[in-house]
C-alpha positions as a Markdown table, in Angstrom:
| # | Residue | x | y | z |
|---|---|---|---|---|
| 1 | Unk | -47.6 | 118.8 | 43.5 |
| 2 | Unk | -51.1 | 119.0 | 43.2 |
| 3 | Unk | -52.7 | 121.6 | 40.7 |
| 4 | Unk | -53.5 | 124.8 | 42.6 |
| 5 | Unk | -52.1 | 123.9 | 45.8 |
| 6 | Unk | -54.9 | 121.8 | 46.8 |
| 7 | Unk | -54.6 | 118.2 | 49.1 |
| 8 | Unk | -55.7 | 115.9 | 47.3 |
| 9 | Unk | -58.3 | 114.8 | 50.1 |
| 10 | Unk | -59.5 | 119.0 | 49.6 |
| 11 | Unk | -60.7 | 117.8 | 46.3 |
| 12 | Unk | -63.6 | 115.5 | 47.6 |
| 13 | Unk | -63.7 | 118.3 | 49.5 |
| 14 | Unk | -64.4 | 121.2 | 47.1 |
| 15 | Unk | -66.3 | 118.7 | 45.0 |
| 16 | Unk | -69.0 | 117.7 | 48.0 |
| 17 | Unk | -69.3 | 121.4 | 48.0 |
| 18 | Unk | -69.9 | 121.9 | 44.1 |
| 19 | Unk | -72.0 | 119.5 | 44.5 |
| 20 | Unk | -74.2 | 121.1 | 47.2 |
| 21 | Unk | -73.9 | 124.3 | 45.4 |
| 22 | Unk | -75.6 | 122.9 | 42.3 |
| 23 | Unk | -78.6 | 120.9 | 44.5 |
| 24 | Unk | -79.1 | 123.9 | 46.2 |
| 25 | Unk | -79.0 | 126.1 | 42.9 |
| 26 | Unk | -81.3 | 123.7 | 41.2 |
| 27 | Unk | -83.8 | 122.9 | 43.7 |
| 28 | Unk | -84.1 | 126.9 | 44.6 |
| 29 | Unk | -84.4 | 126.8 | 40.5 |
| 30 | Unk | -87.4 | 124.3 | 41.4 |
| 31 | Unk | -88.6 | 126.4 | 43.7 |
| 32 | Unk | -88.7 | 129.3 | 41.5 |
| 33 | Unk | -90.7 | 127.5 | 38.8 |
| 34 | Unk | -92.9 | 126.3 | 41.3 |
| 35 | Unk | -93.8 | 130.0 | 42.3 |
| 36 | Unk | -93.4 | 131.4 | 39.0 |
| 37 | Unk | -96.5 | 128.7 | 37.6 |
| 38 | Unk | -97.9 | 129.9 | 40.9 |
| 39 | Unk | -98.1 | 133.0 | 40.3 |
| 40 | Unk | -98.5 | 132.6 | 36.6 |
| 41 | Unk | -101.9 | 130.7 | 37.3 |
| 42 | Unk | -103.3 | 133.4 | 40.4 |
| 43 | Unk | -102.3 | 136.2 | 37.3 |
| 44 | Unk | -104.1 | 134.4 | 34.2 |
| 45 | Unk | -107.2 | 133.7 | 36.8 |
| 46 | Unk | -106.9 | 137.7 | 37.2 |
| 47 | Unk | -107.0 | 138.3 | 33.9 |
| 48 | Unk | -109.6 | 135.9 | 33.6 |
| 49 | Unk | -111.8 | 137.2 | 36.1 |
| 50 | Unk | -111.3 | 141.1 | 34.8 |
| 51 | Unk | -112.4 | 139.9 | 31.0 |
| 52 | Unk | -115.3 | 138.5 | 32.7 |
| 53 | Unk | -115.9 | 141.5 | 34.9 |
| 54 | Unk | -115.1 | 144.0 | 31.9 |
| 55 | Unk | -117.9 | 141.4 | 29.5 |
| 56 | Unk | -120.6 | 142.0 | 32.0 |
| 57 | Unk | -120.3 | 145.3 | 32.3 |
| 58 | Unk | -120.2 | 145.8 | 28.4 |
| 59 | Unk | -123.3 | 143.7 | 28.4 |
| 60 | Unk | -125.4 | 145.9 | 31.2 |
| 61 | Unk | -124.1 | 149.1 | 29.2 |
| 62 | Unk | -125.5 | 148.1 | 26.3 |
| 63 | Unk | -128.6 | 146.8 | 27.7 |
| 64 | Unk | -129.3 | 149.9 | 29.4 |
| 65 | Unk | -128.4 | 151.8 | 26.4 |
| 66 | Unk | -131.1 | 149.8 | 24.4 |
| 67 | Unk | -133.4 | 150.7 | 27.4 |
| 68 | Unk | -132.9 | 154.5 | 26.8 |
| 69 | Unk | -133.1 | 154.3 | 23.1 |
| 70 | Unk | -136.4 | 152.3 | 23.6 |
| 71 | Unk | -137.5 | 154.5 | 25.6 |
| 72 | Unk | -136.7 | 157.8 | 23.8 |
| 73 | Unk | -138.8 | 156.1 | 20.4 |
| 74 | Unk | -141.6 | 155.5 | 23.2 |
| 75 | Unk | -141.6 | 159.0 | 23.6 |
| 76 | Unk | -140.9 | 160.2 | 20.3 |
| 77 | Unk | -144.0 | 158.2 | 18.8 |
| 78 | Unk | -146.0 | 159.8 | 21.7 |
| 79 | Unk | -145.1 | 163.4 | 20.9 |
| 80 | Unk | -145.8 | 162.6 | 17.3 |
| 81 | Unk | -149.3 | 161.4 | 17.9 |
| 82 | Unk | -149.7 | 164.4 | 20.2 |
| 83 | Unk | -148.5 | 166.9 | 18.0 |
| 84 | Unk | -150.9 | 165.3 | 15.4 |
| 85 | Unk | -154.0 | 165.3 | 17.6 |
| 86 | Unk | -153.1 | 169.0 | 18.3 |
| 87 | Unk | -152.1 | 170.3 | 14.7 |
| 88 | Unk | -155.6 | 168.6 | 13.6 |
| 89 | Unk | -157.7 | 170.5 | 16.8 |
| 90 | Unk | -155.8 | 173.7 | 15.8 |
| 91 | Unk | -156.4 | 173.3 | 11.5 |
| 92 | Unk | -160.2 | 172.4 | 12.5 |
| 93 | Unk | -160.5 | 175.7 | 14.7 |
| 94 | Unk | -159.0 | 177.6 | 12.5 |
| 95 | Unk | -161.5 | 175.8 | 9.8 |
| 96 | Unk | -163.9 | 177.0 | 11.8 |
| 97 | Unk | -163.4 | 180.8 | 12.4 |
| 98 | Unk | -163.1 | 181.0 | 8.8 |
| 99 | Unk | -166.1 | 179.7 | 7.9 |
| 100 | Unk | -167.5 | 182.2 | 10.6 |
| 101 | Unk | -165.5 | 184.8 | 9.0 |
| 102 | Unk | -167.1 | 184.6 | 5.8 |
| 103 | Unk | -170.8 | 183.8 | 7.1 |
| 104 | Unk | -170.1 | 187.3 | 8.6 |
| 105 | Unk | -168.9 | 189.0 | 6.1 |
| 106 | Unk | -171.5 | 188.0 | 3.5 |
| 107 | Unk | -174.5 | 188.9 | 6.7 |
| 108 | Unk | -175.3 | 185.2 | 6.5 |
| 109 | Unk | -174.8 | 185.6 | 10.5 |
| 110 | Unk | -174.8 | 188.7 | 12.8 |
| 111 | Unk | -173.0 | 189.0 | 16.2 |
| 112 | Unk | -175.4 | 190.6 | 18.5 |
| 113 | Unk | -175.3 | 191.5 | 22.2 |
| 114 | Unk | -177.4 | 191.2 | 25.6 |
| 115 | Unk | -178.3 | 194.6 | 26.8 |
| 116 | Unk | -178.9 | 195.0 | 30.6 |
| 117 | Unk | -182.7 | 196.3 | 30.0 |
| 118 | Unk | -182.0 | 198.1 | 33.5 |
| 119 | Unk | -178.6 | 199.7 | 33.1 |
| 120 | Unk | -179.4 | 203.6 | 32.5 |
| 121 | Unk | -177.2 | 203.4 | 29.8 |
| 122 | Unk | -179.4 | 201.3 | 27.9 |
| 123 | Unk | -181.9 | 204.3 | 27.5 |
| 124 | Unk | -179.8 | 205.2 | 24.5 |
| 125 | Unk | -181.0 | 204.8 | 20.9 |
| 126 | Unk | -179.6 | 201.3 | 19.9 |
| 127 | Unk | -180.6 | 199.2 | 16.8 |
| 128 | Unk | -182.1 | 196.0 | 18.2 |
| 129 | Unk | -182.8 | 193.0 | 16.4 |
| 130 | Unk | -186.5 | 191.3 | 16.0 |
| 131 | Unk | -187.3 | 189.5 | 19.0 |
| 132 | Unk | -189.5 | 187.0 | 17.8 |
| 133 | Unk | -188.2 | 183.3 | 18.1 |
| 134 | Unk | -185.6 | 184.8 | 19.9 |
| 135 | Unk | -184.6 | 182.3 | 22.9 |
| 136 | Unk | -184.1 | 185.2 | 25.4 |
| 137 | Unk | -187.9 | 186.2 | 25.1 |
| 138 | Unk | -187.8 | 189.3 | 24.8 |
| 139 | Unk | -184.5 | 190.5 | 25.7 |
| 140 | Unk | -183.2 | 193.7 | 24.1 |
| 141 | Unk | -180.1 | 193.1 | 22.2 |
| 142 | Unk | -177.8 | 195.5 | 19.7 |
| 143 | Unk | -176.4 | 194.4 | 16.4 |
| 144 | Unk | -172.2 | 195.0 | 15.9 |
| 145 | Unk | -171.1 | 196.2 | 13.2 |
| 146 | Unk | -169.9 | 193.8 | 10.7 |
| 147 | Unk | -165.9 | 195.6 | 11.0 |
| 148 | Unk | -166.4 | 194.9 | 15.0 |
| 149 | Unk | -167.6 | 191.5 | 14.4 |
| 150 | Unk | -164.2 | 190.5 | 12.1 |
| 151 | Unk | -162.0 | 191.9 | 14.8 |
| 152 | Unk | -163.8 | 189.8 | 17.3 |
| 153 | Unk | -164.0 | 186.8 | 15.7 |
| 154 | Unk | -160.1 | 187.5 | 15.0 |
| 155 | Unk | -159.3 | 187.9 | 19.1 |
| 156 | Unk | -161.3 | 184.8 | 19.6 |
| 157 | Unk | -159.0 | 183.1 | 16.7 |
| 158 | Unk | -155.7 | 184.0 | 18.6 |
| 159 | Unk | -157.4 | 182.8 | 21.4 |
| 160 | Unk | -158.4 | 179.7 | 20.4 |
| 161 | Unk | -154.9 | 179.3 | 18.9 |
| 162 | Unk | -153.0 | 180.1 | 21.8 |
| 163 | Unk | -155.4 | 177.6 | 24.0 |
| 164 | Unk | -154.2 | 174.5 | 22.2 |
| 165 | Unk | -151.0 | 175.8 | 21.7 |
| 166 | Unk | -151.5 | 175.6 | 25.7 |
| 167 | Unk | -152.8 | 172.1 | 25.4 |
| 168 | Unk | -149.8 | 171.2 | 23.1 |
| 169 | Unk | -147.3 | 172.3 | 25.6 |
| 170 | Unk | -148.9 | 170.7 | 28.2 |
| 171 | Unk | -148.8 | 167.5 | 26.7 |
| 172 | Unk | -145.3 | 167.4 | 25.8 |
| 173 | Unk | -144.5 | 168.2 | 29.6 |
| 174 | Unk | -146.3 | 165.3 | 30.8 |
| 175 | Unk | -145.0 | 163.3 | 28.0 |
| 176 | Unk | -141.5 | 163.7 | 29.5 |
| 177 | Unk | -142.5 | 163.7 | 32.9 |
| 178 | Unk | -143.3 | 160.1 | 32.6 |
């Protein structure tokens, strides 16, 4: 009696069909590797292609980062020079009031005005200076008092300050409008 119950012609029979089984197995097995290098190529080209991707964008991000810090020390070098061209124009005018300061205060200069010799308010009794050599010929002026004189000489200080602070402020906003 043959082992399991099998005829012994089923044998050829069930072995034709292991057979098959394992071609089959095996060249879907071949298939499978043949897909899976496939694949495995189209995915390291993908990788590939993202690294390169990812590199040039690194690349332009630092290049435009150089850009900006290039042109932030642009800028910085020209606020510098401007600040120093306006601390210089604002330590020379301030230089200069007080040397007019102390020309006034030790009478080495007078402040005088114009009078309007035909305003009716002129008629009053007012100091005038000589007018000989005077440039006006003629014209009747008043001497200020030396205390009036400091205080104006004092406005025109402030002034003269806050007009190249002006400038100063100006310059910086057309520095970073370029």
């Amino acid at each position: 009696m043959p082992a399991f119950g099998l005829i012994p012609g089923s044998w050829r029979v069930v072995g034709v069909v292991v057979l098959l089984a394992v071609l089959a197995g095996g060249s879907a097995t071949l298939a499978w590797r043949f897909q899976d290098g496939r694949y495995g190529r189209q995915l390291a080209e993908q990788a590939r292609a993202h690294a390169e991707m990812l590199n040039q964008l690194t690349l332009a991000a630092a290049t435009r980062q150089q850009t900006e810090q290039d042109k932030r020390l642009a800028l910085e070098q020209r606020l510098s020079a401007s600040e120093h061209t306006h601390y210089r124009a604002l330590s020379d005018a301030q230089r200069d009031q007080g040397r007019l300061r102390d020309r006034l205060a030790t009478a080495d200069v007078r402040l005088s005005v114009l009078l309007d010799a035909h305003d009716a308010a002129s008629a009053c009794a007012v100091p005038t200076a000589a007018s000989t050599g005077s440039v006006d010929h003629g014209a009747v002026r008043a001497r200020l008092d030396p205390a009036h004189a400091q205080r104006i000489i004092a406005i025109t200080d402030a002034g003269d300050r806050a007009l190249i602070a002006l400038q100063a402020c100006q310059a910086y906003i057309r520095a970073l409008g370029r």
